[in-house]
N, C-alpha and C positions, 0 to 999 in steps of 0.2 A: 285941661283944668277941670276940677271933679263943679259937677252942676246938680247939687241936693235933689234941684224939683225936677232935673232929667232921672236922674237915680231913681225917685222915687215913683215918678210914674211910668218908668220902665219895670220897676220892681211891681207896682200892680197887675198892669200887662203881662208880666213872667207867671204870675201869681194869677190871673187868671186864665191861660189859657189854658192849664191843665180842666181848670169847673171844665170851660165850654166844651174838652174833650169828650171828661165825661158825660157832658149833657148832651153829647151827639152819639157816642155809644151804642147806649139801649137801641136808640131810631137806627143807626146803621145796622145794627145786629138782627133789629125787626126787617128789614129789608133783602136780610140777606140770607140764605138759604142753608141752616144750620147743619149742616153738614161742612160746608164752604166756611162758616162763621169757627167752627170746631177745629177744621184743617189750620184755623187761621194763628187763633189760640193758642194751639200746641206747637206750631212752625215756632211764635214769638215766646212761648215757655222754654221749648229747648233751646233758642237761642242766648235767650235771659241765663239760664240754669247753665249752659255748659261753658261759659266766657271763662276763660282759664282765671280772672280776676276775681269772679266767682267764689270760686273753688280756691284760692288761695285765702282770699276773706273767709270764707267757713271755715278752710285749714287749720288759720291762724286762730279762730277762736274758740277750732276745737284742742290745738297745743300736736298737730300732726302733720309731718313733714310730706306724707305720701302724694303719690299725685294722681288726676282723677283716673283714671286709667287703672292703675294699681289698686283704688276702692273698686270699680267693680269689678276686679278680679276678687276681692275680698267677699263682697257681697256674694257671686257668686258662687264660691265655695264654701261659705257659711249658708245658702239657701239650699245648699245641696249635701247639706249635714256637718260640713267642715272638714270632708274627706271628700276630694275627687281624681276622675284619672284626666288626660292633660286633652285628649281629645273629646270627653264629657264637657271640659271644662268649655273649649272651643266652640264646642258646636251649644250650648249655651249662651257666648258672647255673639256668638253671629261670625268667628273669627276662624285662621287658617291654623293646624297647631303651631307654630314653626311658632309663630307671634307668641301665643303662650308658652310656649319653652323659654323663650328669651328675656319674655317676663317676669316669670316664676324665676328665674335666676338671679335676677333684679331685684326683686322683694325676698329671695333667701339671704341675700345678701342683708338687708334689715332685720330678718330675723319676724319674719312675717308669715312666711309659711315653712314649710319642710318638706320633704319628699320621704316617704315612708316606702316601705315594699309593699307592694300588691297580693295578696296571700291567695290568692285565685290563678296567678300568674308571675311565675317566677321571675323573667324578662323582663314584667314590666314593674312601673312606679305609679304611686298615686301621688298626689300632692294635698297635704293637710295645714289647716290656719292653724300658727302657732298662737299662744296665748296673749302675746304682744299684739299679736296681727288681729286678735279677738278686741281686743281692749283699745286698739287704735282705730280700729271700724265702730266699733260702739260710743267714742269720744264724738265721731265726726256725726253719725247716725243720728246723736244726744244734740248738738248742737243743728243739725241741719230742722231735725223735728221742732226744736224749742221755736226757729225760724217761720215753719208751719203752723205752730201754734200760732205765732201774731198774726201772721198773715190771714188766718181764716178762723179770727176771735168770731167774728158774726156770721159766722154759719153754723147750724146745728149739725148734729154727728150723722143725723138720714142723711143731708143733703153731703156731706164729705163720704159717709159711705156707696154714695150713690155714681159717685164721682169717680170714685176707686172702682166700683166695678165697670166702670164703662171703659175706664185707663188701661184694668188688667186685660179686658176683651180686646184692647185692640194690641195689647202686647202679646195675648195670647194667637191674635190673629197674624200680626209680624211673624212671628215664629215660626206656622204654621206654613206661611207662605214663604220666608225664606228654608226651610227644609223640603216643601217641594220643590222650589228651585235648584236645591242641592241635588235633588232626587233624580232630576229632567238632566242634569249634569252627569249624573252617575258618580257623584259624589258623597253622597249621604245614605245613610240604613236605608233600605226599601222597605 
């Protein structure tokens, strides 16, 4: 049987325990050794960020079927001019080619990218964003940004620029460290 003043003082209780979270925050964070606090952050960002729930909510708001997988195949042949080759494209995602062949097949099927000839190399193919696959990355991009904006109305542009380069450095540094990996393998450019 519903009990108003149990409702209701469990509704403040719910309602406060996020304040006293944030009120312990700062002091935890002060405690803790920002590099550890940084690791901590990005663990529970990319967790947040890649929840396939996520990504269907953004999806749906940006009116695109694709799936997240499939954007950063998108992203990354649009960073890389809108024309790449399938092993560029791979060693970019961190990935083996076989997976991006089987991709790229997947999304020609949408009408997302195309595979064009390689004018360097008769043999081979390149794969290029078609103009759907422009305008469907640009839909989810538009929306995922609009989301960024709320998210971080009260910060000023130094403090988000600052933030981005710290981000790029350490994707730059993933990078660098999975290609010497590949290296040690005998797998990647020397």
């Amino acid at each position: 049987m519903p009990d108003p003043a149990r409702d209701q003082a469990n509704g403040r209780a719910r309602d406060a325990a996020p304040e006293a979270a944030r009120d312990q925050a700062p002091e935890q964070a002060r405690d803790q050794d920002p590099t550890a606090a940084l690791q901590r952050v990005l663990a529970t960002v990319s967790y947040l960020l890649t929840r396939s729930r996520a990504h269907e909510r953004q999806a749906m708001q940006a009116g695109v079927t694709a799936a997240r997988s499939d954007l950063w195949l998108l992203m990354a042949l649009e960073d890389s001019g809108g024309v790449s080759r399938v092993g560029d494209l791979a060693a970019l995602l961190m990935v083996e080619p076989p997976h991006v062949t089987r991709q790229i097949g997947q999304l020609e099927t949408q009408d997302l990218v195309e595979r064009t000839p390689d004018s360097l190399d008769r043999r081979a193919r390149k794969v290029a964003i078609t103009p759907h696959g422009r305008a469907v990355l640009q839909r989810l991009q538009q929306t995922s940004q609009a989301g960024l904006h709320e998210a971080l109305a009260d910060f000023d542009d130094a403090d988000i620029a600052t933030t981005v380069a710290v981000l790029n450095h350490l994707v730059d540094y993933a990078r660098h460290k999975h290609a010497q990996e590949e290296r040690q393998r005998g797998r990647g450019p020397s």
